[in-house]
MARMIFI-257770 format. One record per residue (C-alpha): residue number from 1; x, y, z. Coordinates in steps of 0.5 Angstrom, whole numbers. Layout:
+-----+-------+-------+-------+
:   k :    c1 :    c2 :    c3 :
+-----+-------+-------+-------+
: NUM :     X :     Y :     Z :
...
+-----+-------+-------+-------+
***
This chain:
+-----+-------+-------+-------+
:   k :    c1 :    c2 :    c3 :
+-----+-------+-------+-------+
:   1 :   -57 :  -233 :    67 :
:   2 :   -56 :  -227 :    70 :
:   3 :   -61 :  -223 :    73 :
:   4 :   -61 :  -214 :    72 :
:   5 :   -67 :  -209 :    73 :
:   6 :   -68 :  -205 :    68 :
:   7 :   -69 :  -198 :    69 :
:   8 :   -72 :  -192 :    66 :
:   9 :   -69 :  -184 :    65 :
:  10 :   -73 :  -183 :    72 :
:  11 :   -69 :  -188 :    76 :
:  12 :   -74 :  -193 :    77 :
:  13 :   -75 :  -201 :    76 :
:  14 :   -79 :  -202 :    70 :
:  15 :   -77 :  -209 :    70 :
:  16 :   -72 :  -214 :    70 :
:  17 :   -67 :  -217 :    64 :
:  18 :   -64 :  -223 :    63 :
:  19 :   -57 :  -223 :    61 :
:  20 :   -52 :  -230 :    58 :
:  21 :   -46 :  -232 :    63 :
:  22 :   -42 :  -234 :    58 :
:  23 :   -42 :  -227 :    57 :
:  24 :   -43 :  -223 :    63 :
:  25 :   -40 :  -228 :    68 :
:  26 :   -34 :  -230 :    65 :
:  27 :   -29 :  -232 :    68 :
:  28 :   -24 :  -225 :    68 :
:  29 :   -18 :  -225 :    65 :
:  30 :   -12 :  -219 :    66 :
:  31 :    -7 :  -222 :    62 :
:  32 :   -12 :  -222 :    56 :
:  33 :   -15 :  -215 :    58 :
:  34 :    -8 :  -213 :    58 :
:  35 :    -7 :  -214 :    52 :
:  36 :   -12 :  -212 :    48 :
:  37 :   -11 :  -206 :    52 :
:  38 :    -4 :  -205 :    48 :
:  39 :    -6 :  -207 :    42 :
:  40 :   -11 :  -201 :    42 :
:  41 :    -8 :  -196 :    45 :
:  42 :    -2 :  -197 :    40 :
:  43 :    -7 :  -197 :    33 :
:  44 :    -9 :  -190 :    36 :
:  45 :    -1 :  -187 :    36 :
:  46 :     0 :  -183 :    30 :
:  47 :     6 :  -184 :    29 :
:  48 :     8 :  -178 :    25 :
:  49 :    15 :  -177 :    29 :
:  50 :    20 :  -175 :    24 :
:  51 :    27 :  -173 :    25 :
:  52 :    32 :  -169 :    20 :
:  53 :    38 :  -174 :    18 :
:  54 :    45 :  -173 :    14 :
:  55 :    42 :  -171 :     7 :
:  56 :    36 :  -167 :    10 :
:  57 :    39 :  -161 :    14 :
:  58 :    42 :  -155 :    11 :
:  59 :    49 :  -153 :    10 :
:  60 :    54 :  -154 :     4 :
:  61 :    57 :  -160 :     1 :
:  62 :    64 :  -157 :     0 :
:  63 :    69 :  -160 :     5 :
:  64 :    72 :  -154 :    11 :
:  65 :    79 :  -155 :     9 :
:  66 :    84 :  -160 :     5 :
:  67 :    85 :  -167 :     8 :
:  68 :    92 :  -167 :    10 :
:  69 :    98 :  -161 :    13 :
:  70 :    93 :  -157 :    18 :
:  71 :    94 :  -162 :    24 :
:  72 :    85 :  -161 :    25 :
:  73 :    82 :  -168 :    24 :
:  74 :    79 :  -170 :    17 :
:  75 :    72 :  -167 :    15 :
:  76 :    68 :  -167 :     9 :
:  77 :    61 :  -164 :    11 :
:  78 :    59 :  -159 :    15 :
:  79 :    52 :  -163 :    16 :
:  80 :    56 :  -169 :    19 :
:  81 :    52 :  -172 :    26 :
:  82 :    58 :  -171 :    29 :
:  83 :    57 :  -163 :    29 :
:  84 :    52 :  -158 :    32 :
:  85 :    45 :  -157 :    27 :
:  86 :    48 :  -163 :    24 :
:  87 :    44 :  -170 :    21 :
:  88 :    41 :  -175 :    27 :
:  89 :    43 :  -181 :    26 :
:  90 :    38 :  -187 :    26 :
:  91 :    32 :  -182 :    28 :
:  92 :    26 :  -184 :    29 :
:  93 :    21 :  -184 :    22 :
:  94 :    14 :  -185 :    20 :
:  95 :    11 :  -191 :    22 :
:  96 :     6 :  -195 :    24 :
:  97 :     4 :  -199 :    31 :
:  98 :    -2 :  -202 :    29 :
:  99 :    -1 :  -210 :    28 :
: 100 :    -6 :  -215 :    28 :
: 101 :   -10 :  -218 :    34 :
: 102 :   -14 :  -225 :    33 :
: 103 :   -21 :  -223 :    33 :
: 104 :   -21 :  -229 :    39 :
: 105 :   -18 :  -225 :    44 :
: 106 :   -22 :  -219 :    42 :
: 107 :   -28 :  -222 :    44 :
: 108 :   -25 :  -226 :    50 :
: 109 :   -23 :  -219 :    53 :
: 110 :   -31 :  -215 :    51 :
: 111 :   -33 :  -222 :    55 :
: 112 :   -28 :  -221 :    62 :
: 113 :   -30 :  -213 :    62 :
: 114 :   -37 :  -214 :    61 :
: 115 :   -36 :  -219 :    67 :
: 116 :   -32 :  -215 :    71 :
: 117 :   -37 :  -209 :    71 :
: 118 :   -43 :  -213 :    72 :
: 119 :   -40 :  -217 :    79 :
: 120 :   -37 :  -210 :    81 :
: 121 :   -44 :  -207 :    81 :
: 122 :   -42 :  -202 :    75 :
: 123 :   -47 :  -204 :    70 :
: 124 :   -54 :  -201 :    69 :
: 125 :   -60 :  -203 :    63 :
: 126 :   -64 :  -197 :    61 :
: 127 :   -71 :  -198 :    58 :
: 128 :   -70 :  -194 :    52 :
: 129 :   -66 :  -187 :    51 :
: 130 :   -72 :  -182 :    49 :
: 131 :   -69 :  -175 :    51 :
: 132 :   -75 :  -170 :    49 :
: 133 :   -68 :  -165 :    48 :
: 134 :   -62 :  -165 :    45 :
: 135 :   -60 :  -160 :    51 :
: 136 :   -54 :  -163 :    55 :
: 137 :   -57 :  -160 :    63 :
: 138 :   -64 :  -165 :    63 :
: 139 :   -59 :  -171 :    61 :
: 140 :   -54 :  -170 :    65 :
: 141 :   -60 :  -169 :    71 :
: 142 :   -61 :  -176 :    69 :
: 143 :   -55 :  -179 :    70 :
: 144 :   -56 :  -177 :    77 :
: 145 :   -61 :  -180 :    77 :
: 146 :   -59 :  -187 :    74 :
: 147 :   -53 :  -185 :    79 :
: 148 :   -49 :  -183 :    75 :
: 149 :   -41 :  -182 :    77 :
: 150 :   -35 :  -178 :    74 :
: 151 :   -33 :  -183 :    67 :
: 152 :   -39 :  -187 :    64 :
: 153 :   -40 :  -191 :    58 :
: 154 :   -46 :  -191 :    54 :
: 155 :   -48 :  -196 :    49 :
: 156 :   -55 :  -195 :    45 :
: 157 :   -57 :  -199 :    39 :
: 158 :   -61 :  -194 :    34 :
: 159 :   -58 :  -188 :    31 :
: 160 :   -61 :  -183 :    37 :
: 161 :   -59 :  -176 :    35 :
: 162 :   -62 :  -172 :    42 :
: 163 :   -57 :  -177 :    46 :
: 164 :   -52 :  -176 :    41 :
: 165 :   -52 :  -169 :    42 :
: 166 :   -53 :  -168 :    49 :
: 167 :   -48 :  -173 :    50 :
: 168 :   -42 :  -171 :    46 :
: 169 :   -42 :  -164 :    51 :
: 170 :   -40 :  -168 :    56 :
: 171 :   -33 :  -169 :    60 :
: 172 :   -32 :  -177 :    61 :
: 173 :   -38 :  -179 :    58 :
: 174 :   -37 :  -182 :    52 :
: 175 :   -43 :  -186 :    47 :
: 176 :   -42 :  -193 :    42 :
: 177 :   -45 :  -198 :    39 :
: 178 :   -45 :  -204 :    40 :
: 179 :   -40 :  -207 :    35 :
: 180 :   -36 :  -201 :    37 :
: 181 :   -34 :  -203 :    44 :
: 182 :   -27 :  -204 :    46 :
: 183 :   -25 :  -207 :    51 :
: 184 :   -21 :  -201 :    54 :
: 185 :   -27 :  -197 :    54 :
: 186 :   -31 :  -201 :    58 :
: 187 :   -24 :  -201 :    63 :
: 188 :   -22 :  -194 :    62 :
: 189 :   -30 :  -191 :    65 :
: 190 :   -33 :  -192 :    71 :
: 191 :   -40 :  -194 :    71 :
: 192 :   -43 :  -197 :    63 :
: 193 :   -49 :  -196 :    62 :
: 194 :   -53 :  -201 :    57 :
: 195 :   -60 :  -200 :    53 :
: 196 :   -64 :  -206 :    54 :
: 197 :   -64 :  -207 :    45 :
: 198 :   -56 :  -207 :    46 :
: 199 :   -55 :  -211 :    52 :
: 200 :   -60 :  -217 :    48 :
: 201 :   -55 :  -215 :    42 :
: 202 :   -49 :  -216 :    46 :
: 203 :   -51 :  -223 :    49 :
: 204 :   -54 :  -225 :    42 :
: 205 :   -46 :  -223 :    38 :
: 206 :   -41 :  -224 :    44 :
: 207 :   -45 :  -231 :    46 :
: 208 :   -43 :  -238 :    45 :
: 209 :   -50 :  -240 :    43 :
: 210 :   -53 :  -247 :    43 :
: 211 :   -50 :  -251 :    37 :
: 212 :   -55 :  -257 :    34 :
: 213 :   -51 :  -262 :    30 :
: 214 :   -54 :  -264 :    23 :
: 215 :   -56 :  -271 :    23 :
: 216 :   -52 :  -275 :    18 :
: 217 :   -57 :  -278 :    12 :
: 218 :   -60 :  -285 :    12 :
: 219 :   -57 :  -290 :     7 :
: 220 :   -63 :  -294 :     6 :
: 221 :   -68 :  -288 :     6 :
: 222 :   -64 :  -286 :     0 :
: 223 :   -63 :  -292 :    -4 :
: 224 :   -70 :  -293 :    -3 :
: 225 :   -71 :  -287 :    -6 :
: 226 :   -67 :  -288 :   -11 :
: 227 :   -70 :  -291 :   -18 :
: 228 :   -66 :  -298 :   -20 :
: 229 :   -62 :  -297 :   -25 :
: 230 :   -64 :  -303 :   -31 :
: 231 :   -58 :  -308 :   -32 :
: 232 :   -54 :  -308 :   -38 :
: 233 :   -53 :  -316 :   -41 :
: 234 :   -46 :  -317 :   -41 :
: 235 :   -41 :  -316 :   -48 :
: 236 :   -39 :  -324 :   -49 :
: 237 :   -31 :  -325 :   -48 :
: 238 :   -27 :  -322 :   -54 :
: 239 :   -22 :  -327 :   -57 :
: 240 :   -15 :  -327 :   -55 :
: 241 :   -11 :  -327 :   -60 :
: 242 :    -6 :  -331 :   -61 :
: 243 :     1 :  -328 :   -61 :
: 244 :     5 :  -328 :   -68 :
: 245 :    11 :  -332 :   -68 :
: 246 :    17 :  -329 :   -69 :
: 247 :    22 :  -331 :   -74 :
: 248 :    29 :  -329 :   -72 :
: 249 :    34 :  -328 :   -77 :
: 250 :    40 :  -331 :   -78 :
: 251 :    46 :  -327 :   -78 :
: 252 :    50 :  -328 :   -83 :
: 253 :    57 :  -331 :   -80 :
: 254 :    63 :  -326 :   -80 :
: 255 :    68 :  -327 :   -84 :
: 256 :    74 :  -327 :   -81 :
: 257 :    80 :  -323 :   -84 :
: 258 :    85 :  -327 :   -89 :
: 259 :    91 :  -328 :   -86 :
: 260 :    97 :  -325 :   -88 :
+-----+-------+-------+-------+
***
């Protein structure tokens, strides 16, 4: 088990917490992080690029001149791609980037960027966020004192109005929950800071667990329990019937035709 102080407003040890290593000393995996990382970043794209085509830009329909005898190339409308303020051609169109991410991969990357934080010293337990205020100055004075840096992510567990409000004014510090993280917020912010209710929270979710087997029920013990049910006396033996005998019917004898 990985052992982290845990640290109230004021920058002091208040005691220690003990974390799962299966979730907070995984083996880090940059492939993995990688990927989550482009699956989010595309979910968030908006998609909303859209250029005018051939049927959409404004101009007649009528053809310039006749087809044949002015010695010009043939056209047929002014709105052609070929033309200035004509349509494009296979432009870009709404749509959406986001696809699908096995929920596998999603929580093998929130393992390996928990990991990473904590072998690289980012990672802090407070006790509990109980801000008197929701004024920002005597919030930010403690993130100095939890020595706070330029980007930092804060993960509480209960709705906490004051900390929400004094956090939200706050360059580079952005607050979740914790079945919010992402992957890419833990890479994207420079120290994380856990509340002791969220770090329990996220050992418990993203935690293998023990796995106890369920013994298989005893066959005895069962037909033991299991009244005898009474015998039933034999039908006696219906008698076989003897098949009837066929009588096959003579075919009278063809005729033959009188000869001529």
């Amino acid at each position: 088990m990985a052992v982290v102080d845990i640290k109230n407003l004021e920058g002091k040890n208040v005691g220690q917490l003990d974390l799962p290593d299966d979730v907070f000393k995984a083996a880090v995996n940059p492939n993995l992080l990688h990927e989550t990382v482009r699956w989010y970043q595309a979910s968030q794209r908006a998609g909303t690029h859209k250029t005018k085509g051939r049927g959409e830009v404004s101009g007649s329909g009528k053809k310039l001149w006749k087809q044949k005898g002015t010695g010009r190339a043939r056209v047929g409308s002014i709105r052609s791609s070929i033309w200035r303020k004509g349509g494009t051609v296979h432009g870009p169109v709404p749509r959406s980037y986001a696809y699908k991410l096995p929920r596998k991969m999603v929580l093998g990357a929130l393992r390996s960027a928990l990991s990473a934080k904590l072998a690289d010293e980012k990672l802090t337990v407070v006790d509990a966020w109980q801000l008197e205020s929701h004024k920002t100055k005597p919030f930010r004075e403690a993130l100095g004192r939890l020595d706070g840096t330029k980007t930092m992510l804060l993960v509480e567990l209960a709705d906490n109005h004051n900390l929400e409000l004094a956090s939200r004014n706050l360059e580079g510090v952005k607050l979740v929950a914790p079945h919010a993280l992402q992957p890419y917020d833990l890479l994207r912010h420079d120290r994380l800071y856990l509340s002791k209710d969220a770090a329990v929270r996220l050992g418990e979710t993203l935690g293998f667990g023990p796995r106890t087997a369920t013994a298989a029920p005893d066959v005895t013990t069962i037909a033991a329990a299991k009244p005898a049910e009474p015998v039933k006396a034999a039908k006696p033996a219906a008698k076989a019937k003897k098949p009837a005998a066929k009588t096959a019917a003579k075919k009278p004898a063809a005729k033959g035709k009188p000869k001529k």
